[in-house]
PDBQT receptor file of N, H, CA, C and O in Angstrom, charges set to zero:
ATOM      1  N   UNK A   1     -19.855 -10.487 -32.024  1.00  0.00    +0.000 N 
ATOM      2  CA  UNK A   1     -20.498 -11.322 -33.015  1.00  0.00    +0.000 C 
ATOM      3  C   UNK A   1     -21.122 -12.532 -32.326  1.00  0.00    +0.000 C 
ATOM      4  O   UNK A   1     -20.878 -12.947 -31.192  1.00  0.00    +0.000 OA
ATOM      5  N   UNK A   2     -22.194 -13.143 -33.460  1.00  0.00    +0.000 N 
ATOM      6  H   UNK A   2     -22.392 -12.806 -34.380  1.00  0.00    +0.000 HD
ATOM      7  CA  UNK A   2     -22.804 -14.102 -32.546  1.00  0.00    +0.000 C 
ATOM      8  C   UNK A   2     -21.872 -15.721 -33.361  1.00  0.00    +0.000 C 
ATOM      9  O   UNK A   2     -21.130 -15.692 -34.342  1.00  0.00    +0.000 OA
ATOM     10  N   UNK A   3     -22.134 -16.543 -32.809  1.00  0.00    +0.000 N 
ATOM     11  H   UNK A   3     -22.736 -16.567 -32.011  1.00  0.00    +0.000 HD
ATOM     12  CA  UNK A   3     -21.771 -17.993 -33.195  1.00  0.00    +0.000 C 
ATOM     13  C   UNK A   3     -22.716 -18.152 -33.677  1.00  0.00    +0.000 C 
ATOM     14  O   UNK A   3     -23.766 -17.588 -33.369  1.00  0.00    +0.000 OA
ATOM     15  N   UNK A   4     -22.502 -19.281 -34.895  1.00  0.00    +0.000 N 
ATOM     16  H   UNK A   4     -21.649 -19.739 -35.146  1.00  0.00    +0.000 HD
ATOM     17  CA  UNK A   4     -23.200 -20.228 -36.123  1.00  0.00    +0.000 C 
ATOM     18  C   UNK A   4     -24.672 -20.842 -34.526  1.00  0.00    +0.000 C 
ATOM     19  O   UNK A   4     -25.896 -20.721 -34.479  1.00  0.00    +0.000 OA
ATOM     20  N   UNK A   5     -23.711 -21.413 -33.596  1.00  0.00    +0.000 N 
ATOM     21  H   UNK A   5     -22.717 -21.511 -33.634  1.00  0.00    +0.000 HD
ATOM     22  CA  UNK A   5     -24.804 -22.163 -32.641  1.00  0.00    +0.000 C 
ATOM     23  C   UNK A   5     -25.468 -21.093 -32.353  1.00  0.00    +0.000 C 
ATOM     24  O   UNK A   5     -26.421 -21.192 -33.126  1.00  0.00    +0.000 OA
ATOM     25  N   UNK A   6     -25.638 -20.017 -31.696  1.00  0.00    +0.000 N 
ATOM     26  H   UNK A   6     -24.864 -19.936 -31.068  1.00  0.00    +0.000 HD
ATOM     27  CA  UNK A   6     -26.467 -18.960 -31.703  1.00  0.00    +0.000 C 
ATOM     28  C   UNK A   6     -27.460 -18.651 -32.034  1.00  0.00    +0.000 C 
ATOM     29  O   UNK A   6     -28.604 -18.740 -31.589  1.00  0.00    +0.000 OA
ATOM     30  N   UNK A   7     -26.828 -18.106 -33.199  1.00  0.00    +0.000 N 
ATOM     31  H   UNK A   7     -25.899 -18.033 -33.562  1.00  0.00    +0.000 HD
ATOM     32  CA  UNK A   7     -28.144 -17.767 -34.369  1.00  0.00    +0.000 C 
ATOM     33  C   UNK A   7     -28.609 -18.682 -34.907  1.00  0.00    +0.000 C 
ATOM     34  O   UNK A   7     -29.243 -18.060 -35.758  1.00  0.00    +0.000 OA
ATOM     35  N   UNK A   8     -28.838 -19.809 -35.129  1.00  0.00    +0.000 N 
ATOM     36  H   UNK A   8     -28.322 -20.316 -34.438  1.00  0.00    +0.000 HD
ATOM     37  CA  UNK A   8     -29.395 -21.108 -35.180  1.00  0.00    +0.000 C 
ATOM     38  C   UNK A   8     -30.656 -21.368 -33.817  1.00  0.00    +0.000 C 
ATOM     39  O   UNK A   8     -31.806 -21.757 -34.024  1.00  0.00    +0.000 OA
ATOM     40  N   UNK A   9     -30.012 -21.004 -32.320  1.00  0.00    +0.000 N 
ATOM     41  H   UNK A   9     -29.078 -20.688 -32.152  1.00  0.00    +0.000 HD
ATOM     42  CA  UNK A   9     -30.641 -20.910 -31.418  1.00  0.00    +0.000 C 
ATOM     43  C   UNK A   9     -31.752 -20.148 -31.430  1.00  0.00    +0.000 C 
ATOM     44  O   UNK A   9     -32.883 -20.635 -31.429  1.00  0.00    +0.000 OA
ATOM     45  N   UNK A  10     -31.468 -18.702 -31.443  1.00  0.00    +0.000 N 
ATOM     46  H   UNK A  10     -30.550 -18.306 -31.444  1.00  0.00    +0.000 HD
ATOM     47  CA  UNK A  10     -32.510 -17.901 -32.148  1.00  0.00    +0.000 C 
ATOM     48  C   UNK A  10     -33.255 -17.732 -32.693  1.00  0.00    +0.000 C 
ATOM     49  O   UNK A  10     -34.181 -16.999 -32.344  1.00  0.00    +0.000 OA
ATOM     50  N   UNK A  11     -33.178 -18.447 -34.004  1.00  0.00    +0.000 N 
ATOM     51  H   UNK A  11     -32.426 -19.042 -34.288  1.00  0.00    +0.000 HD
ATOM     52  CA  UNK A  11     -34.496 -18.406 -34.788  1.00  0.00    +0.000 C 
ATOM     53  C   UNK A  11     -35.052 -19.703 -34.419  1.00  0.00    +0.000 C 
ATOM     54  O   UNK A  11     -36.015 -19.941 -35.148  1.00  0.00    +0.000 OA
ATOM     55  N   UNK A  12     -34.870 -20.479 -33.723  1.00  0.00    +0.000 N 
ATOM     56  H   UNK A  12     -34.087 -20.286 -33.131  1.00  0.00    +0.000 HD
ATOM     57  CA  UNK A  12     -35.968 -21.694 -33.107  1.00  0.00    +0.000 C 
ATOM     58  C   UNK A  12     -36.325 -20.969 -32.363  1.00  0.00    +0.000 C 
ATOM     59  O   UNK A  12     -37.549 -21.028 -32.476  1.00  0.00    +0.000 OA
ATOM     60  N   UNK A  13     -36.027 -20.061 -31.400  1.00  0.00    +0.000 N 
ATOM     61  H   UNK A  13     -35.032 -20.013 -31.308  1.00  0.00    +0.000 HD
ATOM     62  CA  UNK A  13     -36.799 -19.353 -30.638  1.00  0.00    +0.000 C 
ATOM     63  C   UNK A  13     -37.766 -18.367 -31.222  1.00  0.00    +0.000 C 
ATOM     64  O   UNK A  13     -38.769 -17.904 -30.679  1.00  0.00    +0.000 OA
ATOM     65  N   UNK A  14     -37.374 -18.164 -32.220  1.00  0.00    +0.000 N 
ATOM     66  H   UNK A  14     -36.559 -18.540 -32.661  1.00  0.00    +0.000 HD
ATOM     67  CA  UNK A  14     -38.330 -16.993 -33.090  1.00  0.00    +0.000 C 
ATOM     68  C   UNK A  14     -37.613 -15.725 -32.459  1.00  0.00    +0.000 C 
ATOM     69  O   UNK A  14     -38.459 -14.833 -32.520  1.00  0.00    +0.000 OA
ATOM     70  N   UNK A  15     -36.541 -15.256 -31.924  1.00  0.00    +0.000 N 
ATOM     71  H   UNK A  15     -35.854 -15.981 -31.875  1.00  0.00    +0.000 HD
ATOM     72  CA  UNK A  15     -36.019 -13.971 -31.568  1.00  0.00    +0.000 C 
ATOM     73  C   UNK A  15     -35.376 -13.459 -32.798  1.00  0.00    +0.000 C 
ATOM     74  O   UNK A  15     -35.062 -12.270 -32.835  1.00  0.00    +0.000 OA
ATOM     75  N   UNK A  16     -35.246 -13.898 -33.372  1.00  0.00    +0.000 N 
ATOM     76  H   UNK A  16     -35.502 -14.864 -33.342  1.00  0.00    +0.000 HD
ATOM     77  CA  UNK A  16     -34.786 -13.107 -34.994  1.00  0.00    +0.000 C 
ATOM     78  C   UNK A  16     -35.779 -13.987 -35.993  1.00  0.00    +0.000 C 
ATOM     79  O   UNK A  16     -36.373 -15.052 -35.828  1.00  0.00    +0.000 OA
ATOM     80  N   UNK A  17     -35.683 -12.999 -37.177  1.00  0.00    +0.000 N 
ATOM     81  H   UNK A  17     -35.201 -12.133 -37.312  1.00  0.00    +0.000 HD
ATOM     82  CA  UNK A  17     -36.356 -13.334 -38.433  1.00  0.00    +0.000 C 
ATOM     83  C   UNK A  17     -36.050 -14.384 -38.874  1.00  0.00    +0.000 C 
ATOM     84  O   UNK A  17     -34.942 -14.237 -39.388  1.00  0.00    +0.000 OA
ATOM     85  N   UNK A  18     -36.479 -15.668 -39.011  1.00  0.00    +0.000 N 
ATOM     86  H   UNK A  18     -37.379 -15.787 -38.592  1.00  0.00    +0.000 HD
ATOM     87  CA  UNK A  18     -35.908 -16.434 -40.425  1.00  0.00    +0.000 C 
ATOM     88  C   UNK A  18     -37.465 -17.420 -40.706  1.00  0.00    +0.000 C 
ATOM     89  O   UNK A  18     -38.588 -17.294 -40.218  1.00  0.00    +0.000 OA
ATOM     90  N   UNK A  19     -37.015 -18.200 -41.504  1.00  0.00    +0.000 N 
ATOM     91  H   UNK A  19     -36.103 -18.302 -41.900  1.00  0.00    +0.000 HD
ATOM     92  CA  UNK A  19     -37.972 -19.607 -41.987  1.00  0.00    +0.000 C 
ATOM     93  C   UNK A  19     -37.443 -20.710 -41.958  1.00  0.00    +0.000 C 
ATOM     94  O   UNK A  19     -36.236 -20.690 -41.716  1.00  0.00    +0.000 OA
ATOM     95  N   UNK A  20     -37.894 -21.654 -42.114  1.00  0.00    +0.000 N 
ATOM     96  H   UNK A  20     -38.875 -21.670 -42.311  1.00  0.00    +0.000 HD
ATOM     97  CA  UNK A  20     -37.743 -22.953 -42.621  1.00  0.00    +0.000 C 
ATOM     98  C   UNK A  20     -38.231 -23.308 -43.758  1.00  0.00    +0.000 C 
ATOM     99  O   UNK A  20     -39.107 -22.708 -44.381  1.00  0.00    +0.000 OA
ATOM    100  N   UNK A  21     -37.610 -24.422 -44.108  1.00  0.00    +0.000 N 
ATOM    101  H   UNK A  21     -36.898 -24.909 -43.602  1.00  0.00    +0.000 HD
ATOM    102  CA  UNK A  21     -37.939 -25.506 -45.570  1.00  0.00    +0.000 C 
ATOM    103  C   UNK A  21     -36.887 -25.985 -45.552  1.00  0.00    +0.000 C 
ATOM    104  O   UNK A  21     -35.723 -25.742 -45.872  1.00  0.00    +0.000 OA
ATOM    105  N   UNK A  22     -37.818 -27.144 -44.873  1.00  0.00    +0.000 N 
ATOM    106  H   UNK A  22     -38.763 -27.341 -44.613  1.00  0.00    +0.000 HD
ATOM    107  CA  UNK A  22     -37.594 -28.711 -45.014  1.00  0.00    +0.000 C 
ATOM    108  C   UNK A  22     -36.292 -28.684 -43.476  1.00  0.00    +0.000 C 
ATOM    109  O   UNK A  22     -36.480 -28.433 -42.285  1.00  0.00    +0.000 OA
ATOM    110  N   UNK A  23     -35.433 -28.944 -43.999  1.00  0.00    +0.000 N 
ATOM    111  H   UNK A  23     -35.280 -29.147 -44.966  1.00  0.00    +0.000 HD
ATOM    112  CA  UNK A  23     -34.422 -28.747 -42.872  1.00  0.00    +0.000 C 
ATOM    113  C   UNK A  23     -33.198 -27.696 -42.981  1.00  0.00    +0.000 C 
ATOM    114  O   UNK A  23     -32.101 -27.647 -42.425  1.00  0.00    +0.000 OA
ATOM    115  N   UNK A  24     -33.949 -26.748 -44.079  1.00  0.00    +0.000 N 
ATOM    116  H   UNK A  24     -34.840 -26.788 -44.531  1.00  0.00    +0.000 HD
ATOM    117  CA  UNK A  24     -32.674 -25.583 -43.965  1.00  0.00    +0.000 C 
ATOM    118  C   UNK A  24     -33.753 -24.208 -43.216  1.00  0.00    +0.000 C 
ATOM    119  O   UNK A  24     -34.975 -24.059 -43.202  1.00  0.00    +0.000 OA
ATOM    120  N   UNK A  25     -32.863 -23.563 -42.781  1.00  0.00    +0.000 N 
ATOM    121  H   UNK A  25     -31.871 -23.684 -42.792  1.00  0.00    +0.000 HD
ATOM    122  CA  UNK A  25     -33.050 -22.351 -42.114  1.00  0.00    +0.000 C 
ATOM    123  C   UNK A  25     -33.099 -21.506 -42.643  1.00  0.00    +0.000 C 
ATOM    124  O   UNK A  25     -31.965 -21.654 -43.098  1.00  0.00    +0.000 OA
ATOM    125  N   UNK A  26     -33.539 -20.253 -43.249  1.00  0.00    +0.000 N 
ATOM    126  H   UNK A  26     -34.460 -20.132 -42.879  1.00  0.00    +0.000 HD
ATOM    127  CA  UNK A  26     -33.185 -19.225 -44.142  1.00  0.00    +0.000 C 
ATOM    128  C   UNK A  26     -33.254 -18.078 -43.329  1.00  0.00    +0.000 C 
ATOM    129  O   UNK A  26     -33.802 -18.129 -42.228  1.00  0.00    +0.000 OA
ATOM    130  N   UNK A  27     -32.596 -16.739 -43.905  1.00  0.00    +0.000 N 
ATOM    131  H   UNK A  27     -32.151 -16.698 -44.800  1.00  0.00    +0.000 HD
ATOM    132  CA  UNK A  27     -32.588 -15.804 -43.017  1.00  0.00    +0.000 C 
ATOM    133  C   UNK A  27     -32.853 -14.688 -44.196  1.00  0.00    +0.000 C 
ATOM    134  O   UNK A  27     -31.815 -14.850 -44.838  1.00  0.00    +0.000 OA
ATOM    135  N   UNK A  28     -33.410 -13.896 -44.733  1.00  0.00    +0.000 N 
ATOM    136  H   UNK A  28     -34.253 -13.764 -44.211  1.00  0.00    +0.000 HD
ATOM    137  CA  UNK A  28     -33.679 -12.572 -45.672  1.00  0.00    +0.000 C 
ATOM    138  C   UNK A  28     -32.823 -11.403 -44.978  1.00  0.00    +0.000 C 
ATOM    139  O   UNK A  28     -32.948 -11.109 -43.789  1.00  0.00    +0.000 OA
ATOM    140  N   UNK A  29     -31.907 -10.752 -45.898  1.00  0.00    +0.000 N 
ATOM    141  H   UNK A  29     -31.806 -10.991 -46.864  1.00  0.00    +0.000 HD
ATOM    142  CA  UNK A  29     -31.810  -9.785 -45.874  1.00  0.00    +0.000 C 
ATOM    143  C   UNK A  29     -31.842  -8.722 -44.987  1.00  0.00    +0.000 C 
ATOM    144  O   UNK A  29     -31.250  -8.209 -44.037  1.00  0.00    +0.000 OA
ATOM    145  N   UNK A  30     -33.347  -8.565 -46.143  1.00  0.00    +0.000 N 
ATOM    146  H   UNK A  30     -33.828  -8.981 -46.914  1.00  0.00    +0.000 HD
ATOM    147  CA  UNK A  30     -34.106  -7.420 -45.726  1.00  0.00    +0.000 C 
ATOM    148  C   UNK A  30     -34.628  -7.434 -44.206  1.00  0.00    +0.000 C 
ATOM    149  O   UNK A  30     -34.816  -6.466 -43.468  1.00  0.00    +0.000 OA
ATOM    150  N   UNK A  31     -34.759  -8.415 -44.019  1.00  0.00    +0.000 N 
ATOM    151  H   UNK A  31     -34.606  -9.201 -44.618  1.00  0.00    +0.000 HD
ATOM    152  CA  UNK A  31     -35.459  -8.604 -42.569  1.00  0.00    +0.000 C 
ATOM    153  C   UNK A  31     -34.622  -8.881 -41.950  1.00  0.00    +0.000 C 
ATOM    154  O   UNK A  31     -35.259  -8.861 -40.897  1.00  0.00    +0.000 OA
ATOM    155  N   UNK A  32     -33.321  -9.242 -41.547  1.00  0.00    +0.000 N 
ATOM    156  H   UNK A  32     -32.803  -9.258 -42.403  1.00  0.00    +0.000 HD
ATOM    157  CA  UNK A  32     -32.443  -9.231 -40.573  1.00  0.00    +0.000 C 
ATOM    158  C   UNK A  32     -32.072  -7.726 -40.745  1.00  0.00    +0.000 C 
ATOM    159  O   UNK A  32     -32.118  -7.210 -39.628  1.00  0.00    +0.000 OA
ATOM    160  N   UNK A  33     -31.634  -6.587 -41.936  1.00  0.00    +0.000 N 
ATOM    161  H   UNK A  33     -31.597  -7.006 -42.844  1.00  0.00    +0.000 HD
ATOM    162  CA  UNK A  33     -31.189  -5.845 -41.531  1.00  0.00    +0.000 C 
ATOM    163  C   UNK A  33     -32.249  -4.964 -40.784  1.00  0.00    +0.000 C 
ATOM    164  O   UNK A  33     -31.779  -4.545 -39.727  1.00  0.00    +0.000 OA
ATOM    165  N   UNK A  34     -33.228  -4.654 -40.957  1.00  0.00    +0.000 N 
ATOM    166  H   UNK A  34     -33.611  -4.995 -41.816  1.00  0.00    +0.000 HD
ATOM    167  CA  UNK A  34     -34.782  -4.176 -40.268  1.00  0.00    +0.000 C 
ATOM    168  C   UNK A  34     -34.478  -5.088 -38.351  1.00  0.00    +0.000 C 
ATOM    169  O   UNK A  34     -34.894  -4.491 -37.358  1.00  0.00    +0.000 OA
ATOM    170  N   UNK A  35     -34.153  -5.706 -38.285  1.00  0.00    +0.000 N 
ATOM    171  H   UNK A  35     -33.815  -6.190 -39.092  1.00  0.00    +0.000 HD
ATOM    172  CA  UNK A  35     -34.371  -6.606 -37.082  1.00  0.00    +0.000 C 
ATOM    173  C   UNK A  35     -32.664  -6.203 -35.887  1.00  0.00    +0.000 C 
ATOM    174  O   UNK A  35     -32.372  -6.398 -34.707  1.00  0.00    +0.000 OA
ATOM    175  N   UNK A  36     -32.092  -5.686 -36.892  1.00  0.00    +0.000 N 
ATOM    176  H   UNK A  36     -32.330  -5.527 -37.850  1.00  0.00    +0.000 HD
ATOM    177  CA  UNK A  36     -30.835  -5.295 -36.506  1.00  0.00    +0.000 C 
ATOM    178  C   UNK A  36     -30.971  -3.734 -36.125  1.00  0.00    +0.000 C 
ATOM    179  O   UNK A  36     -30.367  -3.212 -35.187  1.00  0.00    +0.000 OA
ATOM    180  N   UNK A  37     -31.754  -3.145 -36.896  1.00  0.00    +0.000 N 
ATOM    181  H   UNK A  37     -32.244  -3.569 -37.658  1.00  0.00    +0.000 HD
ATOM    182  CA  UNK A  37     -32.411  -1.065 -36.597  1.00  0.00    +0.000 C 
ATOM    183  C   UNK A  37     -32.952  -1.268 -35.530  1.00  0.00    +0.000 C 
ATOM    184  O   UNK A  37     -32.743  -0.677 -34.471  1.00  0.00    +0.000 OA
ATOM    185  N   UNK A  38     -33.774  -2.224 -35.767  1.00  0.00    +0.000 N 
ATOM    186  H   UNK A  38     -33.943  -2.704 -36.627  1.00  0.00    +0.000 HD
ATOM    187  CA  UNK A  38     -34.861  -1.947 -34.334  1.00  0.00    +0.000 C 
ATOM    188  C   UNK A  38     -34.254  -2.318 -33.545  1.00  0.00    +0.000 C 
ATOM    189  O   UNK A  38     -34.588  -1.532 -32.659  1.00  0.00    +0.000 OA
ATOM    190  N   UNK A  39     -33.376  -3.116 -32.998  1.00  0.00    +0.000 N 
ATOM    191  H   UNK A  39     -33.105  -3.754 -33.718  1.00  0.00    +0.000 HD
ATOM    192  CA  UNK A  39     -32.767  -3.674 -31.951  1.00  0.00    +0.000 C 
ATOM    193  C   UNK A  39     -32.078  -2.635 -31.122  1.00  0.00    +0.000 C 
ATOM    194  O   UNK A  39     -32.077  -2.485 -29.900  1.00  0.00    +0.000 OA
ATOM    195  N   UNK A  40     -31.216  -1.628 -32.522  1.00  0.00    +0.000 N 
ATOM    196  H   UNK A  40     -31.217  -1.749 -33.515  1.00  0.00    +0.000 HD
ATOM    197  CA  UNK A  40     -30.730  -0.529 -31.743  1.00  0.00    +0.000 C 
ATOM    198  C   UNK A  40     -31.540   1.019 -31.444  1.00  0.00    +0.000 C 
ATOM    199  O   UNK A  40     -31.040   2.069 -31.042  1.00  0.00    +0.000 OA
ATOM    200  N   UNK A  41     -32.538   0.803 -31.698  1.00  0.00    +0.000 N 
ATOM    201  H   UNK A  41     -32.944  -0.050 -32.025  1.00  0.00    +0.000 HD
ATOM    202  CA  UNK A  41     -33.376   2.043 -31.638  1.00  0.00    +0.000 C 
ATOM    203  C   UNK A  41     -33.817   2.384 -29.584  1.00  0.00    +0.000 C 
ATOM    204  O   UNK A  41     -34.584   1.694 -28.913  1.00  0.00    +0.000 OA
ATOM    205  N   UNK A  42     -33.376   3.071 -29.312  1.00  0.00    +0.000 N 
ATOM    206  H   UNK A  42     -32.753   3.632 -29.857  1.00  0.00    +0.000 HD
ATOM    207  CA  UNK A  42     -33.584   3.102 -27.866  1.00  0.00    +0.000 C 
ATOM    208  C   UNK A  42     -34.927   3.794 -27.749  1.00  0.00    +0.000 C 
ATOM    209  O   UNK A  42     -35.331   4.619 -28.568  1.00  0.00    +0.000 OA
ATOM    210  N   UNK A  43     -35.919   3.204 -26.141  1.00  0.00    +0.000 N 
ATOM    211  H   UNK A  43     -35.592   2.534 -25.476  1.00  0.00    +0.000 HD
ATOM    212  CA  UNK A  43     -37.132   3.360 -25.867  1.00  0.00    +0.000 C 
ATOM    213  C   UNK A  43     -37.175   4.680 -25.568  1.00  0.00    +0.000 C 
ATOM    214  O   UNK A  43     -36.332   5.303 -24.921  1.00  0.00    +0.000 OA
ATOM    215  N   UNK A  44     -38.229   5.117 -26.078  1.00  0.00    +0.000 N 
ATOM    216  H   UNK A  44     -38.913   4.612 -26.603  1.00  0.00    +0.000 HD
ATOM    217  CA  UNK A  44     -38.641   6.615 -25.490  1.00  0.00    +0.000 C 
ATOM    218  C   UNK A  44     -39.177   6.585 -24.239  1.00  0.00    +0.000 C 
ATOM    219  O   UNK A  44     -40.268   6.023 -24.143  1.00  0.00    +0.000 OA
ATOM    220  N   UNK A  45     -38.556   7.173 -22.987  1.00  0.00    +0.000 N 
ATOM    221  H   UNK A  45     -37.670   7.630 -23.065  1.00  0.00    +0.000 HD
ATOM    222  CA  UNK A  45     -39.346   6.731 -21.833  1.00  0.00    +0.000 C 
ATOM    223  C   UNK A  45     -40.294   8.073 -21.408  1.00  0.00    +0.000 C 
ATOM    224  O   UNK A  45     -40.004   9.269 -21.400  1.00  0.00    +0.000 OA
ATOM    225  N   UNK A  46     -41.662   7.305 -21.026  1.00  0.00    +0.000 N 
ATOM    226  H   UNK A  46     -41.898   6.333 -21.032  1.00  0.00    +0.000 HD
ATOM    227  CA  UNK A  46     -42.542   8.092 -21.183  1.00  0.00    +0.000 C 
ATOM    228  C   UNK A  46     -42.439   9.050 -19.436  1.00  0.00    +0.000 C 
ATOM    229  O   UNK A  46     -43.214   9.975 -19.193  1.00  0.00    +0.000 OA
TER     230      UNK A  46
């Protein structure tokens, strides 16, 4: 699992989904669980 500091880290980096407003962070759902598939989807090597 990740830490609260983490994933906080992250989405200032833009490496996971979220937004802002104002000074809260938000994170959807739908788009973390989509961001969590792809993460584990392994590369087809050509």
């Amino acid at each position: 699992m990740f830490s609260r500091d983490m994933i906080y880290r992250m989405a200032r980096r833009k490496e996971i989904p979220s937004m802002k407003i104002g000074r809260r962070v938000l994170f959807s759902d739908k788009a973390m669980d989509q961001w969590i598939a792809e993460q584990n989807e392994l590369p087809i090597p050509e």
